[in-house]
mmCIF file as Biopython writes it, N, C-alpha, C and O atoms, coordinates in Angstrom:
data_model
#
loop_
_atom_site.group_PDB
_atom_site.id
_atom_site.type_symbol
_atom_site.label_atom_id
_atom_site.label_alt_id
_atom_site.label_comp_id
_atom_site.label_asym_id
_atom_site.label_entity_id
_atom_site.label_seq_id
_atom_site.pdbx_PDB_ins_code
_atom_site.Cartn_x
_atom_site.Cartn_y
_atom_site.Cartn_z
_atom_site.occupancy
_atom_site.B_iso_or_equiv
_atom_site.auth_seq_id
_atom_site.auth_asym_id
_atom_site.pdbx_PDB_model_num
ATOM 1   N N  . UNK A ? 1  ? 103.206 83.528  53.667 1.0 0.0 1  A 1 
ATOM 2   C CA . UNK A ? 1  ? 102.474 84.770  53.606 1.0 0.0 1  A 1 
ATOM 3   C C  . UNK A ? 1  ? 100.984 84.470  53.732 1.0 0.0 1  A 1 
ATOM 4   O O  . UNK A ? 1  ? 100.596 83.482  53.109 1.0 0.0 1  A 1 
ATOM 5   N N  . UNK A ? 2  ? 100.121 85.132  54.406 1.0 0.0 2  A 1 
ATOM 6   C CA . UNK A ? 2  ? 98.836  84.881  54.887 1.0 0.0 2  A 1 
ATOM 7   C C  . UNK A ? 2  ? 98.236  85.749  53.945 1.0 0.0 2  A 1 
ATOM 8   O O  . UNK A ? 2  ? 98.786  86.727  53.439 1.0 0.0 2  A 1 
ATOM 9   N N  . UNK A ? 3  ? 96.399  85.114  53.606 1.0 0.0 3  A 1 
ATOM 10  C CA . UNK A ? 3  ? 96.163  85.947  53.023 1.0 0.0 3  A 1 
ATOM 11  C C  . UNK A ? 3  ? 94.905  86.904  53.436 1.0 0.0 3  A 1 
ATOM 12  O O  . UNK A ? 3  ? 94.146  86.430  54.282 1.0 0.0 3  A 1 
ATOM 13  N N  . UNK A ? 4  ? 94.693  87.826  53.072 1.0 0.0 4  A 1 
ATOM 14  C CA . UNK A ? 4  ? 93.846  88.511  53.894 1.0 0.0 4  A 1 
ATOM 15  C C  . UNK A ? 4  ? 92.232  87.848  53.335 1.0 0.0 4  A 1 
ATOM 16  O O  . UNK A ? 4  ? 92.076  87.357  52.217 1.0 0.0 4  A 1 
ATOM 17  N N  . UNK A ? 5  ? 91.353  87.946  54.173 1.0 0.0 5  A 1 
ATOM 18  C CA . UNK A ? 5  ? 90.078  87.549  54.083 1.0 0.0 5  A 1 
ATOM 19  C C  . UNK A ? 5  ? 89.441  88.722  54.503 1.0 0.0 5  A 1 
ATOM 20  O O  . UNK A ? 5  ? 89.839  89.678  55.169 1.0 0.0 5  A 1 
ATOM 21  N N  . UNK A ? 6  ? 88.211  88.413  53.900 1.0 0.0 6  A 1 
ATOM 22  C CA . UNK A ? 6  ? 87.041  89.766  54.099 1.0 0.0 6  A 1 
ATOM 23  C C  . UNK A ? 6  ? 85.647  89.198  54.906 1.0 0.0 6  A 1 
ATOM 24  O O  . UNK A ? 6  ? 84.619  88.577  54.632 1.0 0.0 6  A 1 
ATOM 25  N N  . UNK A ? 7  ? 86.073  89.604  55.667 1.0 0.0 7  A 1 
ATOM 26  C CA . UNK A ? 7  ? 84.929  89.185  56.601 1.0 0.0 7  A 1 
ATOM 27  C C  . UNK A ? 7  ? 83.460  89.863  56.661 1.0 0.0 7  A 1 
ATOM 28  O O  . UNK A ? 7  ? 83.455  91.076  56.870 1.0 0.0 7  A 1 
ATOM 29  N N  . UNK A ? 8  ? 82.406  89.314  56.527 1.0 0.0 8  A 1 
ATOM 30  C CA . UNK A ? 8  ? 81.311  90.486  55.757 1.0 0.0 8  A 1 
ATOM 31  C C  . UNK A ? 8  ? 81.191  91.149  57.161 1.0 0.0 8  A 1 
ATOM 32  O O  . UNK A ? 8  ? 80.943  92.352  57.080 1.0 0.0 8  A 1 
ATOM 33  N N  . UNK A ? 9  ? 81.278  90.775  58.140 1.0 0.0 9  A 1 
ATOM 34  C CA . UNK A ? 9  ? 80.726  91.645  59.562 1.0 0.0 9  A 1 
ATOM 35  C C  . UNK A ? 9  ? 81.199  92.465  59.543 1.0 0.0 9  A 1 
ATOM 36  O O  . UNK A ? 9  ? 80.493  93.464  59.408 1.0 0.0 9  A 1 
ATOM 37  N N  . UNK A ? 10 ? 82.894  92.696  59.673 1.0 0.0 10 A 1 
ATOM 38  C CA . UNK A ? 10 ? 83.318  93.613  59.817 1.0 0.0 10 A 1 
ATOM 39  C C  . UNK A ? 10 ? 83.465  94.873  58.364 1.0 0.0 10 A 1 
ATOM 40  O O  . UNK A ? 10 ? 83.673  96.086  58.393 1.0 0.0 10 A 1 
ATOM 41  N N  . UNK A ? 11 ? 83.297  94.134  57.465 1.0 0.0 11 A 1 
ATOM 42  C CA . UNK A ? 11 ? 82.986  94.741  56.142 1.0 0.0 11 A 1 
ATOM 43  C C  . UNK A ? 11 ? 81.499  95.555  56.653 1.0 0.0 11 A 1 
ATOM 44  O O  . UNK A ? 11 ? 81.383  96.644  56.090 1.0 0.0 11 A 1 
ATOM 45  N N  . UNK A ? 12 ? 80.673  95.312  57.346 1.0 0.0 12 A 1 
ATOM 46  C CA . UNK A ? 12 ? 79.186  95.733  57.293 1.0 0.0 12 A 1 
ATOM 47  C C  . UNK A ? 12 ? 79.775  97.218  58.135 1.0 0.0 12 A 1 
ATOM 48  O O  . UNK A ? 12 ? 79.756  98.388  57.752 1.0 0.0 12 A 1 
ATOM 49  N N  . UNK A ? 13 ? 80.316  96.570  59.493 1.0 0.0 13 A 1 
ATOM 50  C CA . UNK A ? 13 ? 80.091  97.753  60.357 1.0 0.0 13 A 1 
ATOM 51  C C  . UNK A ? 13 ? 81.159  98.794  59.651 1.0 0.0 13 A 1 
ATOM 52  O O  . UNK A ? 13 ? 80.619  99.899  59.604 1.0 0.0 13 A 1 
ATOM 53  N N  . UNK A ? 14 ? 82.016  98.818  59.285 1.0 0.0 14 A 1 
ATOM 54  C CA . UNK A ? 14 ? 83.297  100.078 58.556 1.0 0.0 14 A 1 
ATOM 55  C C  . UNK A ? 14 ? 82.598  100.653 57.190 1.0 0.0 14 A 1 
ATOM 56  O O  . UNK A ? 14 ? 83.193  101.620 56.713 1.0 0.0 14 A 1 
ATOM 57  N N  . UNK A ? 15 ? 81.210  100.133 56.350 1.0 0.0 15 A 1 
ATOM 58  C CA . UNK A ? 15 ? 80.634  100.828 55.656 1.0 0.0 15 A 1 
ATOM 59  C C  . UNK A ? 15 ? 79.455  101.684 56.653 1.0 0.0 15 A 1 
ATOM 60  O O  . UNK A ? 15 ? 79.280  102.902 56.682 1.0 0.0 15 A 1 
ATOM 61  N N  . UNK A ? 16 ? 78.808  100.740 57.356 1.0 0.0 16 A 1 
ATOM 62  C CA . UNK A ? 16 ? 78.252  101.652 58.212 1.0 0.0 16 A 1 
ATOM 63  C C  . UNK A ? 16 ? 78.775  103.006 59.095 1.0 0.0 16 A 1 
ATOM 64  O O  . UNK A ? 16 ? 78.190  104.068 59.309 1.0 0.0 16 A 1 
ATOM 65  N N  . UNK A ? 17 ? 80.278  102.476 59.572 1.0 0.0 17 A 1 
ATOM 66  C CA . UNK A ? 17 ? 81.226  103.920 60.202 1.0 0.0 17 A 1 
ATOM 67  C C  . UNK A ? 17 ? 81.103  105.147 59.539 1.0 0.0 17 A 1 
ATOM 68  O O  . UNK A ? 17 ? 80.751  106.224 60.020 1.0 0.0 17 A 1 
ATOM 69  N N  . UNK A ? 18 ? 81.666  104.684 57.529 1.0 0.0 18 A 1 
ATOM 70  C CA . UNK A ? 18 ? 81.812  105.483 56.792 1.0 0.0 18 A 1 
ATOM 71  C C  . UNK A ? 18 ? 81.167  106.275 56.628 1.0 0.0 18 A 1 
ATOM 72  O O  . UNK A ? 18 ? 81.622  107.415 56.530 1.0 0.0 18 A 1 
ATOM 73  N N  . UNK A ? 19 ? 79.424  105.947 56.497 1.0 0.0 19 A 1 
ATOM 74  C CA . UNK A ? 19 ? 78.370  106.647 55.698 1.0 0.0 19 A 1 
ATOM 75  C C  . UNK A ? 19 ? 78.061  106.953 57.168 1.0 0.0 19 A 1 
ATOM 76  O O  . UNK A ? 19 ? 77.387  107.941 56.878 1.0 0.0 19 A 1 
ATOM 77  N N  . UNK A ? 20 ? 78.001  106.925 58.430 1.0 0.0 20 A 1 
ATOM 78  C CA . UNK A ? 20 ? 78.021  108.317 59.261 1.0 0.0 20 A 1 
ATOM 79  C C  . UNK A ? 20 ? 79.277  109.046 59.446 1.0 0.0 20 A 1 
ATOM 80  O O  . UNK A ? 20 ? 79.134  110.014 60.193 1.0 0.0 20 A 1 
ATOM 81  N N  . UNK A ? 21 ? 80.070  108.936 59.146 1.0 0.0 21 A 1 
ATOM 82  C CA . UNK A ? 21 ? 81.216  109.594 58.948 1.0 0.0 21 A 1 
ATOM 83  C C  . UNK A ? 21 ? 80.971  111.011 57.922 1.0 0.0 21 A 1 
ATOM 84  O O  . UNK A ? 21 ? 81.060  112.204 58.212 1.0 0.0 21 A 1 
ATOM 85  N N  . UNK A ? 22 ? 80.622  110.324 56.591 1.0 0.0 22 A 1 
ATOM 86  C CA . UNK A ? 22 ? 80.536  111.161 55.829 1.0 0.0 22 A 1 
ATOM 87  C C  . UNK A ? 22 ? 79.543  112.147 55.788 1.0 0.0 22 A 1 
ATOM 88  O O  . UNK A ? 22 ? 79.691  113.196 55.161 1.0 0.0 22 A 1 
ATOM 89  N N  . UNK A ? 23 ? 78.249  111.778 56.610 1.0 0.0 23 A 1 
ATOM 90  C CA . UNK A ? 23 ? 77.345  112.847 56.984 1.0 0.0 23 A 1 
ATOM 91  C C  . UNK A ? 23 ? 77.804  114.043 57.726 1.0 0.0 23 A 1 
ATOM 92  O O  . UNK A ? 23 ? 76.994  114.960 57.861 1.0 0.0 23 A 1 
ATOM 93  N N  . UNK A ? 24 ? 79.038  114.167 58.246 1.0 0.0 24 A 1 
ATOM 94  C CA . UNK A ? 24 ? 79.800  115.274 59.439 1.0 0.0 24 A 1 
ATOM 95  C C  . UNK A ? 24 ? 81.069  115.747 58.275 1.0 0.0 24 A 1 
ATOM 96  O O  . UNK A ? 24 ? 82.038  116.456 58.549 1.0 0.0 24 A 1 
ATOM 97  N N  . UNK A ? 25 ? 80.818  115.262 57.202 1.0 0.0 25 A 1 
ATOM 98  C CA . UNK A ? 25 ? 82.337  115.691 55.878 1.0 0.0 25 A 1 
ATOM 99  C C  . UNK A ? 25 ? 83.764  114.866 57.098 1.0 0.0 25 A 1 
ATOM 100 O O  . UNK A ? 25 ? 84.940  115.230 57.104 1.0 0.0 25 A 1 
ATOM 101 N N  . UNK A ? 26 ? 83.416  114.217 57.615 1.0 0.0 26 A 1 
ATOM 102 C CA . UNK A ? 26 ? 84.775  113.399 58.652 1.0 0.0 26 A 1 
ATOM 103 C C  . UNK A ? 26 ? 84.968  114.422 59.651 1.0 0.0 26 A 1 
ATOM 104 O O  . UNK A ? 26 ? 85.949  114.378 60.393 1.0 0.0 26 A 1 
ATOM 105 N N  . UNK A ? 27 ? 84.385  115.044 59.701 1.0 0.0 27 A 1 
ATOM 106 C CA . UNK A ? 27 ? 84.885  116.179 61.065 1.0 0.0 27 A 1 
ATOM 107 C C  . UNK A ? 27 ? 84.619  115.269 62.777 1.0 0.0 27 A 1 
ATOM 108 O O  . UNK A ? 27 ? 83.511  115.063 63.271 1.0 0.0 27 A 1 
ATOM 109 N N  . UNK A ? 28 ? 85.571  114.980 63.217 1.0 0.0 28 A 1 
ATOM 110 C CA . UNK A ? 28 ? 85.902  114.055 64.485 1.0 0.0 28 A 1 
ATOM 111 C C  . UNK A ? 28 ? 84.830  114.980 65.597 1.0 0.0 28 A 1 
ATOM 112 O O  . UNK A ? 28 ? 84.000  114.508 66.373 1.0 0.0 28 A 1 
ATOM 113 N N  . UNK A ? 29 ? 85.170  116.413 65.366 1.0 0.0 29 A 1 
ATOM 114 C CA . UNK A ? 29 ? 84.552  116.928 66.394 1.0 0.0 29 A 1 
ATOM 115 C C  . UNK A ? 29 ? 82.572  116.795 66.396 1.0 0.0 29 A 1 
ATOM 116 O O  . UNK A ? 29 ? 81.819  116.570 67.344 1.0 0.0 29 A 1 
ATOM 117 N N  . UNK A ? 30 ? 82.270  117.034 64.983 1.0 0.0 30 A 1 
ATOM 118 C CA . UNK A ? 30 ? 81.114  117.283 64.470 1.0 0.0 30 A 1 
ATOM 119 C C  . UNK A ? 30 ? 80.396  114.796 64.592 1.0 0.0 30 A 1 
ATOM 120 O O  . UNK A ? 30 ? 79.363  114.161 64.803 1.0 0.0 30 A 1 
ATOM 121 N N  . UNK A ? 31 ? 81.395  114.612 64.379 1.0 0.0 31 A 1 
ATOM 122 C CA . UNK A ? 31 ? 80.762  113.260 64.766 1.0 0.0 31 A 1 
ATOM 123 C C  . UNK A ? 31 ? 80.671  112.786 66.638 1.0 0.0 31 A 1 
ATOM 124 O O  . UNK A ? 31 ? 79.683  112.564 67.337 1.0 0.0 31 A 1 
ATOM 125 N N  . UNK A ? 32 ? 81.700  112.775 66.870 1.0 0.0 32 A 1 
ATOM 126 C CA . UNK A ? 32 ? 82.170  112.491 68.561 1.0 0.0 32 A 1 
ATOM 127 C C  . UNK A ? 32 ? 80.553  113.500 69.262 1.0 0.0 32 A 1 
ATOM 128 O O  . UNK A ? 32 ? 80.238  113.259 70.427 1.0 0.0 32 A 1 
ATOM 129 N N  . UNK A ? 33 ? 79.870  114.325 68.620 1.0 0.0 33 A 1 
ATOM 130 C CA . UNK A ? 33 ? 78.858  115.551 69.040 1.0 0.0 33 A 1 
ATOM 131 C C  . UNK A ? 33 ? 77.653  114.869 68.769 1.0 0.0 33 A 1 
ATOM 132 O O  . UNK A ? 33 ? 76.755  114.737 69.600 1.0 0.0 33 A 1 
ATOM 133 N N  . UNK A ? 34 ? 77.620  114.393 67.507 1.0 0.0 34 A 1 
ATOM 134 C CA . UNK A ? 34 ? 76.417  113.581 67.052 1.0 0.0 34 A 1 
ATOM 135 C C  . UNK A ? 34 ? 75.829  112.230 67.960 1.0 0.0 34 A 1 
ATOM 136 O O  . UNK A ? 34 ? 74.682  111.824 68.147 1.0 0.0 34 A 1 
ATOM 137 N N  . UNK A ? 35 ? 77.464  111.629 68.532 1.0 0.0 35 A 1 
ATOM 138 C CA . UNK A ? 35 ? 77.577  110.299 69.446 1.0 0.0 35 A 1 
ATOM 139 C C  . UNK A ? 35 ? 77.095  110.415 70.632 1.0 0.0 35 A 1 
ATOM 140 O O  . UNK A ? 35 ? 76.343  109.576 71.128 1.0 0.0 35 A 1 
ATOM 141 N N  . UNK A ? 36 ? 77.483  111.478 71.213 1.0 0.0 36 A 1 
ATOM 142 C CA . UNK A ? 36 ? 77.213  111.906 72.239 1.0 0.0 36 A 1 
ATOM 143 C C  . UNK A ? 36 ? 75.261  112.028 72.368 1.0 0.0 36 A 1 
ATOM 144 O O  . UNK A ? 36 ? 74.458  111.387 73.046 1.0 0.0 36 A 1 
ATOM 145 N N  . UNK A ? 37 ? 75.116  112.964 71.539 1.0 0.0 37 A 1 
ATOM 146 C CA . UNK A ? 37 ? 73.524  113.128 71.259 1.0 0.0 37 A 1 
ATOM 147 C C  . UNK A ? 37 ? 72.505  112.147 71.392 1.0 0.0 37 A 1 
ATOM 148 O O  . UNK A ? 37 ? 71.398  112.147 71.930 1.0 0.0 37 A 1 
ATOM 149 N N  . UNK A ? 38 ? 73.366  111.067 70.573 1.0 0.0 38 A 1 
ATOM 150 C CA . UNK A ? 38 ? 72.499  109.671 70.144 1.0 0.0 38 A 1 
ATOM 151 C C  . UNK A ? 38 ? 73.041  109.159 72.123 1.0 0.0 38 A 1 
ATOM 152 O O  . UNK A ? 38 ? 72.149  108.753 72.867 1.0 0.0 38 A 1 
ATOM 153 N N  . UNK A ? 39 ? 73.926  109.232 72.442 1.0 0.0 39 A 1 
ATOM 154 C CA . UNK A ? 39 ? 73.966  108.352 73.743 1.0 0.0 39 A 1 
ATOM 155 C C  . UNK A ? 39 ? 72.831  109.078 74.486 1.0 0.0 39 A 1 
ATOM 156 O O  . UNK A ? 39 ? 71.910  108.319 74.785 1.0 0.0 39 A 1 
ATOM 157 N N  . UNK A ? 40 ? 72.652  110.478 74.892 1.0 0.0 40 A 1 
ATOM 158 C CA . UNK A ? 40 ? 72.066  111.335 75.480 1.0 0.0 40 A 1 
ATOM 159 C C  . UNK A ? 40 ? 70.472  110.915 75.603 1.0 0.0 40 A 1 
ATOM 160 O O  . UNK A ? 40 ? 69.768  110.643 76.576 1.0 0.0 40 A 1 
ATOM 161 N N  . UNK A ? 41 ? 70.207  110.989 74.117 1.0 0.0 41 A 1 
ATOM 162 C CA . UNK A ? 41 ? 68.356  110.056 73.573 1.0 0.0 41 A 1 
ATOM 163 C C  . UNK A ? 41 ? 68.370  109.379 74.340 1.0 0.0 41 A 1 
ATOM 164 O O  . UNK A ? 41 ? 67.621  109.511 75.308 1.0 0.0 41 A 1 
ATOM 165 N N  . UNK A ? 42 ? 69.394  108.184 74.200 1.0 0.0 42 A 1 
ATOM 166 C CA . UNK A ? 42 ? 69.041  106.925 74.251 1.0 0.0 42 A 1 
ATOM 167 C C  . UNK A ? 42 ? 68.351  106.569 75.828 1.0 0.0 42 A 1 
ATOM 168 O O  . UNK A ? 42 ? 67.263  106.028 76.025 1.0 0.0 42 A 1 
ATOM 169 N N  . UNK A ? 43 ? 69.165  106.965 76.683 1.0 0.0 43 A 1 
ATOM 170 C CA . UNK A ? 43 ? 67.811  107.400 78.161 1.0 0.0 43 A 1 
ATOM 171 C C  . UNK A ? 43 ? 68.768  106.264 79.002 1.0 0.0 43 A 1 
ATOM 172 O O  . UNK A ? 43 ? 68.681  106.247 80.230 1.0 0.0 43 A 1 
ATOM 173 N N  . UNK A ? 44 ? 69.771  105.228 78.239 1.0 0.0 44 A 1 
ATOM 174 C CA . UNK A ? 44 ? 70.714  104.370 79.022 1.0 0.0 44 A 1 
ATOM 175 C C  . UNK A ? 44 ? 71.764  105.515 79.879 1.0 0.0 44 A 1 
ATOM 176 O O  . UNK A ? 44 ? 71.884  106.724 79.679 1.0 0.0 44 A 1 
ATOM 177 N N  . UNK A ? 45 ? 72.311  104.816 80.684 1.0 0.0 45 A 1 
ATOM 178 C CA . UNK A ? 45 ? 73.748  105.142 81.316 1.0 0.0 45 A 1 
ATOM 179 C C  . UNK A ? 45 ? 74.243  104.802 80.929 1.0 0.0 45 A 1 
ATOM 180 O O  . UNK A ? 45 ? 74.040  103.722 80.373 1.0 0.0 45 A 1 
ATOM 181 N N  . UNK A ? 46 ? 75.712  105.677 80.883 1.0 0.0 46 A 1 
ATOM 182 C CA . UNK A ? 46 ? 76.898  105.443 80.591 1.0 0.0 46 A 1 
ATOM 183 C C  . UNK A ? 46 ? 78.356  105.230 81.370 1.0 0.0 46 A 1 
ATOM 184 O O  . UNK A ? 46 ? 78.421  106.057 82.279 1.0 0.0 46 A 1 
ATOM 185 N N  . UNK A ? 47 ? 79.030  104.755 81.339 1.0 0.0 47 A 1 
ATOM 186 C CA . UNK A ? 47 ? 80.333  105.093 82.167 1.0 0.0 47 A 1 
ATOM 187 C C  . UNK A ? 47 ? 80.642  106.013 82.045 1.0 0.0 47 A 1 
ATOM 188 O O  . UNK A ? 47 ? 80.110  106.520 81.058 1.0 0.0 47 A 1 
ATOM 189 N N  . UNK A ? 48 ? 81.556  106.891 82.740 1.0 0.0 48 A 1 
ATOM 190 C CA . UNK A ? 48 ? 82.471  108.004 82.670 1.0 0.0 48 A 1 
ATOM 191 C C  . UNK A ? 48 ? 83.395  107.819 83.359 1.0 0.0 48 A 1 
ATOM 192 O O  . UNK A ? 48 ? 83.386  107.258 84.455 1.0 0.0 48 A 1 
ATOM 193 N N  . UNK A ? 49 ? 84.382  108.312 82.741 1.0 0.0 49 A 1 
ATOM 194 C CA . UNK A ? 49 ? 85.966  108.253 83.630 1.0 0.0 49 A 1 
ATOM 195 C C  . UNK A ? 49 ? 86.371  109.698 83.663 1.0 0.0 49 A 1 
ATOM 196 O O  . UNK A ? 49 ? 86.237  110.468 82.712 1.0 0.0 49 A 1 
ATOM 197 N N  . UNK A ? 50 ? 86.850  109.990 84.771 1.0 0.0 50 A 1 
ATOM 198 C CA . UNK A ? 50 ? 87.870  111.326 84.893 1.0 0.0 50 A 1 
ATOM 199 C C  . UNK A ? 50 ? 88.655  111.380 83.966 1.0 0.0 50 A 1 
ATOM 200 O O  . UNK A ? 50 ? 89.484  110.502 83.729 1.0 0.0 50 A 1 
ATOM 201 N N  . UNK A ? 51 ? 88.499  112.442 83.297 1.0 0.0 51 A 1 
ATOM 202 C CA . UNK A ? 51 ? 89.703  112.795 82.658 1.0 0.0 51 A 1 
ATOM 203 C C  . UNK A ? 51 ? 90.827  113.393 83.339 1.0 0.0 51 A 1 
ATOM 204 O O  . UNK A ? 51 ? 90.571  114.051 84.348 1.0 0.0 51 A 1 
ATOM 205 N N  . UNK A ? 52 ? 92.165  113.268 82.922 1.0 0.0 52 A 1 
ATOM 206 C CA . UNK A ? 52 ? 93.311  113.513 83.320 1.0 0.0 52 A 1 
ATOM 207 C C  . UNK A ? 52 ? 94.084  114.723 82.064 1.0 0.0 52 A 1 
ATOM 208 O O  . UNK A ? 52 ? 93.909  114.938 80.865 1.0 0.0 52 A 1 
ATOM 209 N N  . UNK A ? 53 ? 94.800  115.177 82.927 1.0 0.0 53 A 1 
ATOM 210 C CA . UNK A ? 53 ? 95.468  116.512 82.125 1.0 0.0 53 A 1 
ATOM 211 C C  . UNK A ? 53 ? 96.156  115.846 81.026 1.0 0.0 53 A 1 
ATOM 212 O O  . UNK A ? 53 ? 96.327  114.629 81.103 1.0 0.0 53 A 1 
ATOM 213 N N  . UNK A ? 54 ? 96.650  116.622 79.817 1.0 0.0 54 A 1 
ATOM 214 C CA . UNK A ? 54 ? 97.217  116.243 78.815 1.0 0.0 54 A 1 
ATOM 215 C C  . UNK A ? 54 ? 98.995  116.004 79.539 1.0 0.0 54 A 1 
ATOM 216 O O  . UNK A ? 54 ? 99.469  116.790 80.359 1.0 0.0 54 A 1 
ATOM 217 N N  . UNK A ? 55 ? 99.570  115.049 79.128 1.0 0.0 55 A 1 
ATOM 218 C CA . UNK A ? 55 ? 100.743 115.003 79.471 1.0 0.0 55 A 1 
ATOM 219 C C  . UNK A ? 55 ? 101.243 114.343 81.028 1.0 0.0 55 A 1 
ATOM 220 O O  . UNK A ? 55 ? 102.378 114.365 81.503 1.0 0.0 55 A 1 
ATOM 221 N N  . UNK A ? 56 ? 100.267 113.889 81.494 1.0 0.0 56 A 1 
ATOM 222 C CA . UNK A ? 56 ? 100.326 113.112 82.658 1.0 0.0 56 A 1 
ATOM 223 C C  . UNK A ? 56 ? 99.626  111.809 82.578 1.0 0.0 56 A 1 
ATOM 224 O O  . UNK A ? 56 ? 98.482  111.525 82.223 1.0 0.0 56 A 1 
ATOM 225 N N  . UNK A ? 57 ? 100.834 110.934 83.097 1.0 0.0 57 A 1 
ATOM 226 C CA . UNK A ? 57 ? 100.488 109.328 82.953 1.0 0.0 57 A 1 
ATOM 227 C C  . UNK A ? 57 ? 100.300 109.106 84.308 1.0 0.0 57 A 1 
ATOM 228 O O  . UNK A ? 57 ? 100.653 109.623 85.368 1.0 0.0 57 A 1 
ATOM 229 N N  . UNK A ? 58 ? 99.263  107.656 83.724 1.0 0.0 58 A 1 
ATOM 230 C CA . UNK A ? 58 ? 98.683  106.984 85.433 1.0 0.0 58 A 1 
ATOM 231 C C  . UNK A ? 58 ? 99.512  106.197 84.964 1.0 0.0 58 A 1 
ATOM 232 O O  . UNK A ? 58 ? 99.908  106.044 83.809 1.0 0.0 58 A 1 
ATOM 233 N N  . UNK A ? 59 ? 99.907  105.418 86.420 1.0 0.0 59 A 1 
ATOM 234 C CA . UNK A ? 59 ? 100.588 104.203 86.121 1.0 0.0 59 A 1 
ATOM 235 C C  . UNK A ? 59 ? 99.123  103.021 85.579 1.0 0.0 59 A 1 
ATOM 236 O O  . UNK A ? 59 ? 98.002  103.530 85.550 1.0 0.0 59 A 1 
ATOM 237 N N  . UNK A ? 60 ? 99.236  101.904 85.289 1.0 0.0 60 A 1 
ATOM 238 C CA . UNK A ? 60 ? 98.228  101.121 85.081 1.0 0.0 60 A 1 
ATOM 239 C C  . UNK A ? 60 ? 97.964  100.048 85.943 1.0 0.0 60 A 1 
ATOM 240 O O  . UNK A ? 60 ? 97.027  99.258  86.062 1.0 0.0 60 A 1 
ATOM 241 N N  . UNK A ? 61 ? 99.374  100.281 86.695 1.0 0.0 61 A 1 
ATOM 242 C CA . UNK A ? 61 ? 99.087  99.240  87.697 1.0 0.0 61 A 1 
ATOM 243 C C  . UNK A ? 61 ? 99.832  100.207 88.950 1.0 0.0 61 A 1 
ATOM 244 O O  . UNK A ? 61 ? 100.462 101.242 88.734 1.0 0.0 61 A 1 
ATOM 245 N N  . UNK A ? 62 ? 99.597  99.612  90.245 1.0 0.0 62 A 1 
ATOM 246 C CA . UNK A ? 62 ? 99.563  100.424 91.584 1.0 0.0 62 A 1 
ATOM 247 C C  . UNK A ? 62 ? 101.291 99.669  91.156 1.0 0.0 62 A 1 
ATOM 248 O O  . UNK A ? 62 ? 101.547 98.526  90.778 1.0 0.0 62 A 1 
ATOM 249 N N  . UNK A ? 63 ? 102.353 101.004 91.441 1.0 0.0 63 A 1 
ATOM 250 C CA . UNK A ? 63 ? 103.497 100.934 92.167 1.0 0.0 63 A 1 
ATOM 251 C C  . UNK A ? 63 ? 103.619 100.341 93.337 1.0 0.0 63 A 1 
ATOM 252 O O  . UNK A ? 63 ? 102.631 100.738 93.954 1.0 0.0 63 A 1 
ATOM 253 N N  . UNK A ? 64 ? 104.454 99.359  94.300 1.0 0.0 64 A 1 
ATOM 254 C CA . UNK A ? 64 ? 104.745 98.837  95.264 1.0 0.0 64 A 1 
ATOM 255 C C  . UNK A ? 64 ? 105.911 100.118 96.005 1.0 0.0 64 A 1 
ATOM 256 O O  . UNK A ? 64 ? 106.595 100.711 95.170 1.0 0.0 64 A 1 
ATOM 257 N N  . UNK A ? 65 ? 106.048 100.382 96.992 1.0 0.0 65 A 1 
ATOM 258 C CA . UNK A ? 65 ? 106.869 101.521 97.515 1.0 0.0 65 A 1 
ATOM 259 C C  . UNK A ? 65 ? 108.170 100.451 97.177 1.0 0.0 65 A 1 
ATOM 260 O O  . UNK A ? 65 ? 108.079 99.223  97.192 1.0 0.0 65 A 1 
ATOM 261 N N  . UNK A ? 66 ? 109.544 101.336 96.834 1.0 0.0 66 A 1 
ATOM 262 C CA . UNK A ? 66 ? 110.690 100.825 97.163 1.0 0.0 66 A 1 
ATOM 263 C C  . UNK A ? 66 ? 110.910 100.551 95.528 1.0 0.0 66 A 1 
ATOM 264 O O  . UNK A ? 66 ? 112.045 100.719 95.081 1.0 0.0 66 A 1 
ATOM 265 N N  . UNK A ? 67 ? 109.975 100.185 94.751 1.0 0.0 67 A 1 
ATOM 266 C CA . UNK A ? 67 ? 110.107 99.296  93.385 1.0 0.0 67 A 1 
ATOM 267 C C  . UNK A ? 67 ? 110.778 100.572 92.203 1.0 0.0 67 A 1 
ATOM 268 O O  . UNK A ? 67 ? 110.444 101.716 91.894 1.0 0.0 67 A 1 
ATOM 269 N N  . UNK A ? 68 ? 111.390 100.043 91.978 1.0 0.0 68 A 1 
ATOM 270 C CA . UNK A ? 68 ? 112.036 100.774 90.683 1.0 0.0 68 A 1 
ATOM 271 C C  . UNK A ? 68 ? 111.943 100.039 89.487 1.0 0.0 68 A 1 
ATOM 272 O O  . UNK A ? 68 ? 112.169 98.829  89.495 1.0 0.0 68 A 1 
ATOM 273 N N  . UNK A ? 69 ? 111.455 100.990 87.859 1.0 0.0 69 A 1 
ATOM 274 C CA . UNK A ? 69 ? 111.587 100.234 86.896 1.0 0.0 69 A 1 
ATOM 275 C C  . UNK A ? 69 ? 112.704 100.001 86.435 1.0 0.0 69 A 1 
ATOM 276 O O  . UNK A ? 69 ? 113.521 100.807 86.880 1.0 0.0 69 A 1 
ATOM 277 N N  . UNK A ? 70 ? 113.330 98.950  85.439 1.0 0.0 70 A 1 
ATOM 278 C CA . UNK A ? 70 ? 114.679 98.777  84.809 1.0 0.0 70 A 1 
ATOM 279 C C  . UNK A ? 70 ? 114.476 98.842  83.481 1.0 0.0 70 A 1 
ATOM 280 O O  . UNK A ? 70 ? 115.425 98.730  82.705 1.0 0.0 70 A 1 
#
């Protein structure tokens, strides 16, 4: 049985998550808004990807014609 260790880094950044977390009461929408904002300032680029409809998968890799999964 392994035992768990506490790593201070990642200990730093998940208190840091928290306490902006808790500035939005955890509301995903009210933080993901705040993120956005702070990317917006920041005056960098960002990637963007197309979004795709709910309920439709890309494959992740290109299908070959003829190929069937098993």
């Amino acid at each position: 049985m392994q035992m768990k260790t506490t790593d201070p880094i990642v200990s730093e950044v998940r208190a840091a998550r928290d306490k902006h977390a808790a500035q939005f009461g955890y509301d995903l929408k009210d933080i993901f808004r705040d993120v956005r904002a702070r990317q917006e300032a920041s005056g960098r680029s960002y990637v963007k990807y197309p979004s795709h409809p709910a309920g439709v998968q890309q494959p992740l890799y290109p299908v070959k014609s003829g190929m069937t999964r098993e």
